[in-house]
C-alpha positions as CSV (number, residue, x, y, z in Angstrom):
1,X,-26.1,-23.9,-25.4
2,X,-24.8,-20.4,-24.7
3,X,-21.3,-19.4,-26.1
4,X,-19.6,-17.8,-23.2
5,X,-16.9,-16.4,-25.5
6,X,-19.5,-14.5,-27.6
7,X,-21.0,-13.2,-24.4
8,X,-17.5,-11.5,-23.5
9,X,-16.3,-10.6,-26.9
10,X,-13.4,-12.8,-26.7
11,X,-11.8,-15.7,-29.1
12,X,-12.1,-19.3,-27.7
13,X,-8.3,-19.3,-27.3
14,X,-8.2,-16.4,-25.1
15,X,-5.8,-15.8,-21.9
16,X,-7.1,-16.1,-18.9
17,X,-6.0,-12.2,-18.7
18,X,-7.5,-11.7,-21.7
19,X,-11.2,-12.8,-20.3
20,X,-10.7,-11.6,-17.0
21,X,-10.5,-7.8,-19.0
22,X,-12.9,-8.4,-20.8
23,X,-15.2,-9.3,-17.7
24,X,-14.5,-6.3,-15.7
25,X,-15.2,-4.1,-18.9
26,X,-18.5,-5.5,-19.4
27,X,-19.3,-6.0,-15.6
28,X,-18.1,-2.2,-15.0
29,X,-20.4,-1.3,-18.1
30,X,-23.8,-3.2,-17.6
31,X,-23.7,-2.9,-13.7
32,X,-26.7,-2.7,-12.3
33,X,-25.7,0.7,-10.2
34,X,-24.8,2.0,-13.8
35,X,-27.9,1.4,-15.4
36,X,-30.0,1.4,-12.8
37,X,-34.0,0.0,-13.9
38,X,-32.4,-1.4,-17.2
39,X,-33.8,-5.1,-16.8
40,X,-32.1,-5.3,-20.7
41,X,-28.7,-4.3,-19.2
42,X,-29.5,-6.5,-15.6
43,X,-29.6,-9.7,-17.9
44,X,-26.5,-8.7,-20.0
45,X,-24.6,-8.2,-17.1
46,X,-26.2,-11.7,-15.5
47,X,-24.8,-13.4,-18.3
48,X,-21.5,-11.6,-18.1
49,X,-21.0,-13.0,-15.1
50,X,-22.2,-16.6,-15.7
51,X,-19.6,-16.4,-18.4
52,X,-16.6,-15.6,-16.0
53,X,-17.8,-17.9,-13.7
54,X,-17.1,-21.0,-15.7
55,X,-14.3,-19.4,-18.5
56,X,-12.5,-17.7,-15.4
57,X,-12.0,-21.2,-13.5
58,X,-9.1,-23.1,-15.3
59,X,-10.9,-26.9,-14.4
60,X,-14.6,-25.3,-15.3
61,X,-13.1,-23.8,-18.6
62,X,-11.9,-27.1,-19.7
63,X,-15.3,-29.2,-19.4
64,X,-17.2,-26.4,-21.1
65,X,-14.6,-26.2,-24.3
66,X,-15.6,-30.1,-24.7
67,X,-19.5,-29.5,-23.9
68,X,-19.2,-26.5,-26.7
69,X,-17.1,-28.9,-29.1
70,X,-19.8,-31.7,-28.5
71,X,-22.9,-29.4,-29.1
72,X,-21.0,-28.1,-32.3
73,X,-20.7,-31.6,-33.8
74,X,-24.4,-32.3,-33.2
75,X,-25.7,-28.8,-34.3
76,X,-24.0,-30.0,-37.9
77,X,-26.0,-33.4,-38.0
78,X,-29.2,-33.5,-39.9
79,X,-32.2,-33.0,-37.8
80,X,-34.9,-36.1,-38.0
81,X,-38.1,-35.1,-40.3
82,X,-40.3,-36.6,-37.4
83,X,-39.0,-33.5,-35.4
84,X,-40.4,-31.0,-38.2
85,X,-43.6,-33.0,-38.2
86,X,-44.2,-32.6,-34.6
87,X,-43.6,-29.0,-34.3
88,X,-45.7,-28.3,-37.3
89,X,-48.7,-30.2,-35.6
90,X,-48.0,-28.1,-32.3
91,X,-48.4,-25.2,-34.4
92,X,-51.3,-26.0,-36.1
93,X,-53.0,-26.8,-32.4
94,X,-52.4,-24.3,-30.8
95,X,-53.2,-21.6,-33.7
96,X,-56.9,-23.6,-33.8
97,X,-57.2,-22.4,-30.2
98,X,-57.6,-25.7,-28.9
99,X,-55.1,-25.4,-26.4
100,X,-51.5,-27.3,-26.2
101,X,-51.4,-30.5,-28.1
102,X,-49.3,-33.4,-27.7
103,X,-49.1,-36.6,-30.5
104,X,-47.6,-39.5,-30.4
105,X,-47.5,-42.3,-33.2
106,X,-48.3,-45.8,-32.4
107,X,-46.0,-48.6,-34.0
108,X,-49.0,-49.8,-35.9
109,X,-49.3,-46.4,-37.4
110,X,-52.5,-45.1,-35.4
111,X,-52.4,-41.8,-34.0
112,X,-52.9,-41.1,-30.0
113,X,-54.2,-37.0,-30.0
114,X,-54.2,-35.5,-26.5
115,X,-55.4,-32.2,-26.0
116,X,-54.6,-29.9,-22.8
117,X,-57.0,-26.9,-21.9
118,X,-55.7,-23.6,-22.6
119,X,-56.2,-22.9,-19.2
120,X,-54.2,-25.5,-18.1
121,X,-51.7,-25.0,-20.2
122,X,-51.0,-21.3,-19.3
123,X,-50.7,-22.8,-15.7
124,X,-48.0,-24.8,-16.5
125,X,-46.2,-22.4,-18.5
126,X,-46.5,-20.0,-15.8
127,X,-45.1,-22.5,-13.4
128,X,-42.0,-23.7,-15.6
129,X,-41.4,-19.4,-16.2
130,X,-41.6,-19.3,-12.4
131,X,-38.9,-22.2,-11.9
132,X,-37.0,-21.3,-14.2
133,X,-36.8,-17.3,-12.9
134,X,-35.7,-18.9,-9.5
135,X,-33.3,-20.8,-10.8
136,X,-31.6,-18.3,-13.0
137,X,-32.4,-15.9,-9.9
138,X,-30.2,-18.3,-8.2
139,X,-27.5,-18.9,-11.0
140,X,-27.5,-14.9,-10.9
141,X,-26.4,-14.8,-7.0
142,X,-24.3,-17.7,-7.2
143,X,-22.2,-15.7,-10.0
144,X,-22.5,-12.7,-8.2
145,X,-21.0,-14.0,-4.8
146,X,-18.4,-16.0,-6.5
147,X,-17.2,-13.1,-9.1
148,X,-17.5,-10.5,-6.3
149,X,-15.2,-12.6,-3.6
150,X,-13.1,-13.7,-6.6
151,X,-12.6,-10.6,-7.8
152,X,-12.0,-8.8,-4.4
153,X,-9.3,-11.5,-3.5
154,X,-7.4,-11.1,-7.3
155,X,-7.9,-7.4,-6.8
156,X,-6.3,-7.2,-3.6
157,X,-3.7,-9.5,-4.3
158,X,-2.7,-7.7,-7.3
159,X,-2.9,-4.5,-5.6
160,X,-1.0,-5.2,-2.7
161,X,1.8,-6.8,-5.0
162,X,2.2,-3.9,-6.6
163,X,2.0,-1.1,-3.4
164,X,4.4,-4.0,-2.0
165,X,6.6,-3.4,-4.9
166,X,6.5,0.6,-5.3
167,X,7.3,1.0,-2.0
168,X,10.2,-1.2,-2.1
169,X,11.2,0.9,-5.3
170,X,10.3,4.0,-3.4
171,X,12.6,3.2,-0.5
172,X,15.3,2.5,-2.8
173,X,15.0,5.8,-4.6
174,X,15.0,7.6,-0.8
175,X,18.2,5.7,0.2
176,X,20.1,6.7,-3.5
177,X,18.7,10.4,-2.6
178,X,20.0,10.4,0.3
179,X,23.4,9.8,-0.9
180,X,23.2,11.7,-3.7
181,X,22.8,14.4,-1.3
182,X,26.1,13.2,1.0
183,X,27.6,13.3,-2.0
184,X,26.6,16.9,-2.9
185,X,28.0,18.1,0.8
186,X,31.2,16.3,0.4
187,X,31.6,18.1,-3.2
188,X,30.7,21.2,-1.5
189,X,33.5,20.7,1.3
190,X,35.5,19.9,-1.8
191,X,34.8,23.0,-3.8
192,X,35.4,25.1,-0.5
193,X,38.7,23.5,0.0
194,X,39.4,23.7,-3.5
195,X,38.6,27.3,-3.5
196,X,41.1,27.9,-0.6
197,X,43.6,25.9,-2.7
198,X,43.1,27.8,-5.9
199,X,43.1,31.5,-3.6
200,X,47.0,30.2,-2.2
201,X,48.1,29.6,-5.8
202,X,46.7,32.6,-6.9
203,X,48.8,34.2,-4.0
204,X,51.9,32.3,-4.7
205,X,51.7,33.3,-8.3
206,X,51.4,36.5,-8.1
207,X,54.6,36.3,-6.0
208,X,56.2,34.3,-8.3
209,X,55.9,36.9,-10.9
210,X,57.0,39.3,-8.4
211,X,60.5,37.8,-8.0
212,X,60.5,37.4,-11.5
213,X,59.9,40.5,-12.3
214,X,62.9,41.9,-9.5
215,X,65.4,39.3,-11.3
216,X,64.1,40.4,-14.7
217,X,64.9,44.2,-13.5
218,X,68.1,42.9,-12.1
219,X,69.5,40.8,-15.3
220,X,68.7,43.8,-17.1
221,X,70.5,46.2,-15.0
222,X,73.7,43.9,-15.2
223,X,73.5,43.3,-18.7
224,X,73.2,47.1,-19.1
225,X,76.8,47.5,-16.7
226,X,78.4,44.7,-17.3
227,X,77.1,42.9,-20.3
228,X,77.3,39.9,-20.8
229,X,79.3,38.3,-17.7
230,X,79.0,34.8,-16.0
231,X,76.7,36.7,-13.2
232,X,74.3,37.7,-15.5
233,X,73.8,34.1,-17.0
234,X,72.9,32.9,-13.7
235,X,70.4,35.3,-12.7
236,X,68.5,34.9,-16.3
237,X,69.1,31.0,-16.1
238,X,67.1,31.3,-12.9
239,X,64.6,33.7,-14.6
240,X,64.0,31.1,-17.0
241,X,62.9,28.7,-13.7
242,X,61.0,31.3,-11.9
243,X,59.1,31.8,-15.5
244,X,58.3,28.2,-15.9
245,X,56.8,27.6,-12.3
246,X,55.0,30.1,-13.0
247,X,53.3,28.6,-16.3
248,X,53.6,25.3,-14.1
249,X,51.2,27.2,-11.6
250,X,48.9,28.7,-14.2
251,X,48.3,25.5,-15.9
252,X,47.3,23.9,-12.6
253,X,45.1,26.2,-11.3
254,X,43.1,26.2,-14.7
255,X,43.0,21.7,-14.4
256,X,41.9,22.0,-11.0
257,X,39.1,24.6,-11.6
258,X,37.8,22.4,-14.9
259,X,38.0,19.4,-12.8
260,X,36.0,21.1,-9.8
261,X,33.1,22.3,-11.9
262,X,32.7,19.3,-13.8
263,X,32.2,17.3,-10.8
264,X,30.2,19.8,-9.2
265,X,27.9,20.1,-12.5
266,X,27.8,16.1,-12.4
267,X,27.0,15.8,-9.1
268,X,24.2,18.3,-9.3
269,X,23.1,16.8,-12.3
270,X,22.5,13.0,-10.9
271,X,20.7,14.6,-7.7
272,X,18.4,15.7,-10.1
273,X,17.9,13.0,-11.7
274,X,17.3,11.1,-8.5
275,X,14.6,13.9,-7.0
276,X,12.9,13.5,-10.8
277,X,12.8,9.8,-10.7
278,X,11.7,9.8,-6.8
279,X,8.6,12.0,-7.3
280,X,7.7,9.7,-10.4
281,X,7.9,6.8,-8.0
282,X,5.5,8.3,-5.7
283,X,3.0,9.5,-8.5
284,X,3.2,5.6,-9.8
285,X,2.3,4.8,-5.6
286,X,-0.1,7.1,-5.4
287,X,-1.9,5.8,-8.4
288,X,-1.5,2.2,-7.3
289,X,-3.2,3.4,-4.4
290,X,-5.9,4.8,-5.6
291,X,-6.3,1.7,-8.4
292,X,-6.3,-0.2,-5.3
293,X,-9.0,1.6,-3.7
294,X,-11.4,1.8,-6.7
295,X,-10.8,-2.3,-7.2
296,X,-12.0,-2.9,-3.2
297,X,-15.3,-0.6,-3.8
298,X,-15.5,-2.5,-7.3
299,X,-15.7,-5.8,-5.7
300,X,-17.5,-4.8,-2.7
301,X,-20.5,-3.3,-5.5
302,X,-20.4,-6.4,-7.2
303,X,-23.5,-7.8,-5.0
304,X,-25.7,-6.0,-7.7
305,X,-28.5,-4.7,-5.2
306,X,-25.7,-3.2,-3.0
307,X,-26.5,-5.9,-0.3
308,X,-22.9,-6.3,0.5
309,X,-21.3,-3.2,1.1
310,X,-20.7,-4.2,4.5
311,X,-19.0,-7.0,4.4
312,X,-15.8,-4.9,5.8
313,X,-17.2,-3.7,8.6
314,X,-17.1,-7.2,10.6
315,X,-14.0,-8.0,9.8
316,X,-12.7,-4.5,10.7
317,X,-14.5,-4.1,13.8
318,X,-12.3,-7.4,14.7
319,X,-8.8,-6.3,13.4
320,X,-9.9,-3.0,15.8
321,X,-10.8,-5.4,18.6
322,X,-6.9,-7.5,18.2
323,X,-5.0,-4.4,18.1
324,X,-6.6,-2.4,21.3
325,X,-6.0,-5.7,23.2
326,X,-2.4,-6.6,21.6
327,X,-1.5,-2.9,22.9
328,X,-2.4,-3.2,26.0
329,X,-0.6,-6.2,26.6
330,X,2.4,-4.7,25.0
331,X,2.9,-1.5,26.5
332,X,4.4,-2.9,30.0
333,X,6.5,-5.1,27.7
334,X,9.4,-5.4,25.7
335,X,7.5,-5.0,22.6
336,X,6.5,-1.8,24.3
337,X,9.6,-0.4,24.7
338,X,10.7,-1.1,21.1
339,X,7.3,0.4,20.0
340,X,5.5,-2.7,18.7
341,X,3.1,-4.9,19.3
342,X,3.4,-9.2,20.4
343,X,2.2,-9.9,16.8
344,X,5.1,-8.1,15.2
345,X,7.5,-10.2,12.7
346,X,11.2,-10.3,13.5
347,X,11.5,-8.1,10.2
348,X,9.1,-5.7,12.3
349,X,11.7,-5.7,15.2
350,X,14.6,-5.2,13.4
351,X,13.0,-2.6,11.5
352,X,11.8,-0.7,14.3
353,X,15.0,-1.1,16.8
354,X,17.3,0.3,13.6
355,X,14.8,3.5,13.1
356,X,15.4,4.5,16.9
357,X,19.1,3.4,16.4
358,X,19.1,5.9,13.8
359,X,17.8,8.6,15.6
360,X,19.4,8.0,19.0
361,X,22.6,5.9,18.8
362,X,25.2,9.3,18.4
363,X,22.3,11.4,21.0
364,X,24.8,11.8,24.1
365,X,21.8,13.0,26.7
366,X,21.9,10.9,29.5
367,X,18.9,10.1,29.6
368,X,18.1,8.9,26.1
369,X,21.2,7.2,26.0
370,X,19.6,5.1,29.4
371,X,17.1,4.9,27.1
372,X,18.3,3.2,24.2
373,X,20.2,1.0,26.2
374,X,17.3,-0.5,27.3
375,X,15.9,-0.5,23.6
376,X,19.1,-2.8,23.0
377,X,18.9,-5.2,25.7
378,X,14.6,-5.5,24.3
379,X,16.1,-6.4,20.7
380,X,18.8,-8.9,22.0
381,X,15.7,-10.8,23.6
382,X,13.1,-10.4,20.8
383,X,15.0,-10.8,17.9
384,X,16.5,-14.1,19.1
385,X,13.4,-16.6,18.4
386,X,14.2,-18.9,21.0
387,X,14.5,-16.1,23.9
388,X,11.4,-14.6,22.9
389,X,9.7,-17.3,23.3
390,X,10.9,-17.8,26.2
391,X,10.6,-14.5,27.8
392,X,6.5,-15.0,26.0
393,X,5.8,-17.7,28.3
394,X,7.3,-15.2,31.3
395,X,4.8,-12.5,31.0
396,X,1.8,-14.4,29.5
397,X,1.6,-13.9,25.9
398,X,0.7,-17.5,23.9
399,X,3.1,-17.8,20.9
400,X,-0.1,-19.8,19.0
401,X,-2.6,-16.6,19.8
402,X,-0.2,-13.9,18.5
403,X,0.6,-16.3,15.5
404,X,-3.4,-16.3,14.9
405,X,-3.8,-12.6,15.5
406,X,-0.8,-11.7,12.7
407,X,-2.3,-14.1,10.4
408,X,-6.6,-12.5,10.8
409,X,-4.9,-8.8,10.9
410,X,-2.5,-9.9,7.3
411,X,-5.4,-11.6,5.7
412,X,-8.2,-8.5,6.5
413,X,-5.7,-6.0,6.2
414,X,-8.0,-4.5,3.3
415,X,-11.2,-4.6,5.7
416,X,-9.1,-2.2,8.4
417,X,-8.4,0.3,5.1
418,X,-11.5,0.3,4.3
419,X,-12.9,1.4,7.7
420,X,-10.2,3.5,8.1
421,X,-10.7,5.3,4.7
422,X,-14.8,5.9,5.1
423,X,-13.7,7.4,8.8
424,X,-10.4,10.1,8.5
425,X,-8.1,11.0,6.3
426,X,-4.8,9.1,5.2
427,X,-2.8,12.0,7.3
428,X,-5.0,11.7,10.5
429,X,-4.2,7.6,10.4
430,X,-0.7,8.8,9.7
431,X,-0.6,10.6,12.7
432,X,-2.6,7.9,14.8
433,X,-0.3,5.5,13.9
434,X,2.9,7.5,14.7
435,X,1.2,8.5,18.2
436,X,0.8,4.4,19.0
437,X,4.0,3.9,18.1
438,X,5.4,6.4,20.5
439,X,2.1,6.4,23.5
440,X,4.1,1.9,23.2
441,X,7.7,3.4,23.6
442,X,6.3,5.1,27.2
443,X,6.1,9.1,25.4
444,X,3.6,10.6,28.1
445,X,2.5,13.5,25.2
446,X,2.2,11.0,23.0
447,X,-0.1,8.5,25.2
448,X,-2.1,12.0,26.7
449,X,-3.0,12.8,23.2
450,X,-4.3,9.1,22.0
451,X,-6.7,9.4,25.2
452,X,-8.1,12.7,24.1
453,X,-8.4,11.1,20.4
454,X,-10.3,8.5,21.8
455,X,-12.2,10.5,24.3
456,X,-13.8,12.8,21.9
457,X,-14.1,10.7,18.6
458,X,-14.1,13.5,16.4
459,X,-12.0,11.6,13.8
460,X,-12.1,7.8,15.5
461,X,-14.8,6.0,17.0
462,X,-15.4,7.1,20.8
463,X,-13.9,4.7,22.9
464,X,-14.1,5.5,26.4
465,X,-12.3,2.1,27.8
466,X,-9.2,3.2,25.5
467,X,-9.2,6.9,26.7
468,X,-9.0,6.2,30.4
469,X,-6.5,3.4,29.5
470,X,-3.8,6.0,27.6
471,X,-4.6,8.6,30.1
472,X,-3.2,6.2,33.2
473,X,-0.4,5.5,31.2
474,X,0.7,9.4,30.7
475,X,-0.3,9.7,34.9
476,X,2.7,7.1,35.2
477,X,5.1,9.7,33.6
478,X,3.4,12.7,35.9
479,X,2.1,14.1,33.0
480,X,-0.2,17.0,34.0
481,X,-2.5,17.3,31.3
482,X,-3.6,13.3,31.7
483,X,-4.0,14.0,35.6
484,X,-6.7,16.7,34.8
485,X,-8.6,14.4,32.1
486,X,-8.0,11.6,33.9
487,X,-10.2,12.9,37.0
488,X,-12.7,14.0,34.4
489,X,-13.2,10.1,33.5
490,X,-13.1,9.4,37.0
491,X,-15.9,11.7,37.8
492,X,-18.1,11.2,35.2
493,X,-17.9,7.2,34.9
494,X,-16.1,7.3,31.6
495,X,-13.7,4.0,31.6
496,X,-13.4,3.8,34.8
497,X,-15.8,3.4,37.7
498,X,-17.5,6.7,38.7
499,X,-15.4,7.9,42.0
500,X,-15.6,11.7,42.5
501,X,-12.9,11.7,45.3
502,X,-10.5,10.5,43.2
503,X,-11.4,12.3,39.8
504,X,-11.1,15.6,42.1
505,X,-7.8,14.5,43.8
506,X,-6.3,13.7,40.0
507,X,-8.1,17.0,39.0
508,X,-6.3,18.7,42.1
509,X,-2.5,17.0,41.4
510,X,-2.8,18.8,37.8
511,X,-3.9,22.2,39.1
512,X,-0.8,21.9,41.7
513,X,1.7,21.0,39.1
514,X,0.7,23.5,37.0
C-alpha cells in the first residue's frame, strides 16, 4: 500500500496547509511542462497528485489513515511458510524455462502441477500491464482534473480574499492621505495667519520699546532737573509697565513660533508616514495580483498535456455576451444614468451615485446641476428595493435574470481576467471600463470612442454589432464625429443594414456641422 505521506515529504499528522504546500512544491517541481520527456519525473508527479487527492479531502484522509493503520498491523504479523514455499516453486519454474507454473496441494497430500506456455504466459502479462496502464492512465486524469479544478477554486478564492482585503486597506490608506493632506492646508493657513500675527507683534514691540525708550529719556531728564520728585516716580513706575509688556510680548512671540513649527514638523511628519505606508500597500496589491495571476495559469497547466488551457475562454466569451446585452438594456434606463448596469448590487449604486455626488454636488453649471438632479431622483428609485423592482417590471428587466447574470459574471469573474489579460493591457481595460461607465451616463465622446474601439479591434475583439450600437447613441447627442462613422457602417453593411442613402446623408450632417 503506498504511503501518501512519504510521497509528499510530510508527517502523518500534518495540516491540511501543511500538505497542501507540500503538493504545490512537488507538483510545480515534477510538472510535466518542467520536465518535459521525463517519464521518471511524469510518474513522480502522477503519484504527487494521487497523494493530494485523497490526503487533501478531509472524509478521504480519514479512511486512508485507518486503511494505512490496518496494513501496518498486518505487515508486522508473521508471514505463513506455505507462502515462501510457493514463491520458491514459481521460481524454480520459471528459471527451468518451462513457462509460469501454478501448484496447489491436495488435502491428501498429492500434488496438482499445472504448467502454462511461455507464450501464453507473456500474453497475459502483457494484457494485465495493459490494464493496469489504463487504469492508472485513468487514476492519472482523475487526479489531474480534480487537483487542477481544486486547486483553481482554492487559488482563486484565496486570491480574491486577499485583493478583496488590500484594496479595502488600500482605500483606507487613500481616505487617511487625504486628510493628512486637509490637515497640511489647514496648518498652512495656520502658519500664514500665524505669521501675520507674529509680524503685528513684532510691530507692536518695536513700538513698545519706542515709548519706552521716550519715557526712559524723559525720567532721565527730570531726574536730572528736578531729582527725585513725585513726577518722576510716575513716569519710571510706568517705565517699569511699558518694560514688562514688552518681555510679556517677547516671551509670546517665541511660544507661538515653537508651537507653530512643532505642529508644522508633526504634521509633515505623519503625511509622510501616510504616503510611505500607502505605496507599501500598493506594492503588497500589486504582488497579490500578480500571485493571483501565476496561481490561475498554475491551475489552468495542471491538465499535464496542456489540454485545458482553454477552459476560460467559454466561460469568458459568456460573461462578454451578459455584459454587451445588460448594457444595452441599461443605457435608456435608470441604471444608465447612474452609470451601471441592471445586475449592479445596491452597494454598486450607492457607490456610484456618491462618486458623481462627489464630483458634481458643489458644480453650480446649470446644466450639470439638471444633471445630477436627475442622478438623484435614479438613486431614490434604485436604491429603495421595493421601487426598483417595481420600476424593473416597468421597463422589462426580470429581477430572476439579472439575479442569474450577477451570480455567472461573480462566479467566472477570473475567466473574464483571464481573457482580458491575454488581450490588452491592465491600463487599456482601465480605460475601457471608465469609457462604459461614462458612453451609460449618456457622455457622447465617451460612447463615440467605445464604437471606434469596437470598430477597429486593435486592442478588443471587432465587434461590429457594438460599434454601430455606441455610434447611434453619440448621434442622439449630435455628436459629429459618430455622424461621419456612423454613415461609414451604414454604407458598408457594418451593424447595420447596408443603406448608402442614409450612410451618405449621416456622412453629409457631419461634414455640415463641422
Amino acid at each position: 500500500m503506498k504511503n501518501y505521506y512519504k510521497i509528499l515529504g510530510v508527517e502523518a499528522n500534518a495540516t491540511a496547509d501543511d500538505i497542501k504546500r507540500a503538493y504545490r512544491t512537488l507538483a510545480k517541481k515534477y510538472h510535466p511542462d518542467v520536465n518535459p520527456d521525463d517519464g521518471a519525473a511524469a510518474e513522480k508527479f502522477a503519484d504527487v497528485n494521487e497523494a493530494y487527492t485523497v490526503l487533501g479531502d478531509d472524509q478521504a484522509r480519514k479512511v486512508y489513515d485507518n486503511r494505512l493503520r490496518e496494513s501496518a498491523a498486518q505487515s508486522g504479523r508473521q508471514r505463513p511458510d506455505n507462502v515462501d514455499k510457493a514463491q520458491a516453486r514459481y521460481r524454480a519454474n520459471t528459471a527451468a524455462g518451462g513457462g509460469t507454473a501454478y501448484n496447489r496441494q491436495q488435502s491428501s497430500g498429492q500434488a496438482w502441477h499445472i504448467t502454462v506456455p511461455a507464450q501464453l504466459g507473456a500474453q497475459i502479462q502483457a494484457v494485465i500491464r495493459a490494464q493496469v496502464a489504463a487504469n492508472l492512465k485513468a487514476a492519472q486524469n482523475s487526479a489531474f482534473a480534480s487537483g487542477r479544478a481544486r486547486g483553481a477554486a482554492e487559488a482563486r478564492a484565496a486570491a480574491k480574499a486577499e485583493i478583496d482585503r488590500l484594496n479595502t486597506a488600500a482605500d483606507e490608506l487613500v481616505k487617511e492621505k487625504r486628510k493628512a493632506r486637509s490637515e497640511l492646508v489647514s496648518v498652512e493657513r495656520d502658519r500664514r495667519d500665524l505669521e501675520n500675527e507674529l509680524f503685528n507683534r513684532d510691530r507692536e514691540l518695536a513700538q513698545e520699546k519706542i515709548r519706552a525708550k521716550e519715557l526712559e529719556e524723559r525720567v532721565k531728564n527730570l531726574a536730572d532737573a528736578h531729582g527725585s520728585s513725585g513726577e518722576t516716580a510716575a513716569l519710571r513706575e510706568l517705565l517699569d509697565m511699558e518694560s514688562a509688556r514688552c518681555e510679556t510680548a517677547e516671551r509670546e512671540k517665541a511660544q507661538a513660533e515653537s508651537a507653530g513649527k512643532a505642529r508644522e514638523k508633526q504634521l509633515y511628519d505623519s503625511l509622510r508616514a501616510v504616503e510611505a505606508e500607502l505605496a507599501d500597500t500598493k506594492a503588497r496589491l500589486d504582488k497579490a495580483l500578480a500571485e493571483c495571476a501565476e496561481l490561475r495559469a498554475d491551475a489552468m497547466r495542471s491538465g499535464g498535456d496542456g489540454s485545458n488551457t482553454g477552459d476560460y475562454e467559454k466561460p469568458a466569451e459568456e460573461c462578454i455576451r451578459i455584459i454587451k446585452a445588460e448594457i444595452k438594456r441599461a443605457v435608456p434606463t435608470l441604471y444608465g444614468t447612474l452609470g451601471v448596469l441592471a445586475v449592479a448590487s445596491r452597494d454598486d449604486i450607492t457607490k456610484a451615485y456618491k462618486d458623481i455626488a462627489a464630483k458634481c454636488g458643489a458644480v453650480s453649471d446649470g446644466e450639470v446641476k439638471k444633471w445630477f438632479a436627475a442622478v438623484g431622483r435614479a438613486y431614490a428609485v434604485l436604491s429603495n428595493d421595493a421601487k426598483r423592482a417595481e420600476y424593473d417590471r416597468s421597463v422589462g428587466i426580470s429581477t430572476a435574470e439579472a439575479a442569474r447574470n450577477a451570480k455567472y459574471l461573480a462566479d467566472n469573474e477570473w475567466a473574464l481576467a483571464e481573457y482580458r489579460s491575454r488581450r490588452a493591457s491592465a491600463e487599456f481595460w482601465q480605460f475601457f471600463d471608465e469609457l462604459i461607465v461614462l458612453g451609460l451616463r449618456g457622455d457622447a465622446q465617451s460612447q463615440n470612442a467605445l464604437g471606434e474601439i469596437y470598430y477597429s479591434g486593435d486592442d478588443i475583439e471587432r465587434d461590429f454589432d457594438q460599434a454601430a450600437f455606441w455610434f447611434k447613441e453619440a448621434v442622439k447627442k449630435k455628436n459629429t464625429d459618430a455622424m461621419y462613422n456612423l454613415g461609414v457602417c451604414y454604407i458598408n453593411g457594418e451593424g447595420t443594414d447596408m443603406n448608402k442613402a442614409v450612410g451618405l446623408s449621416y456622412i453629409r450632417q457631419a461634414a455640415v456641422r463641422r
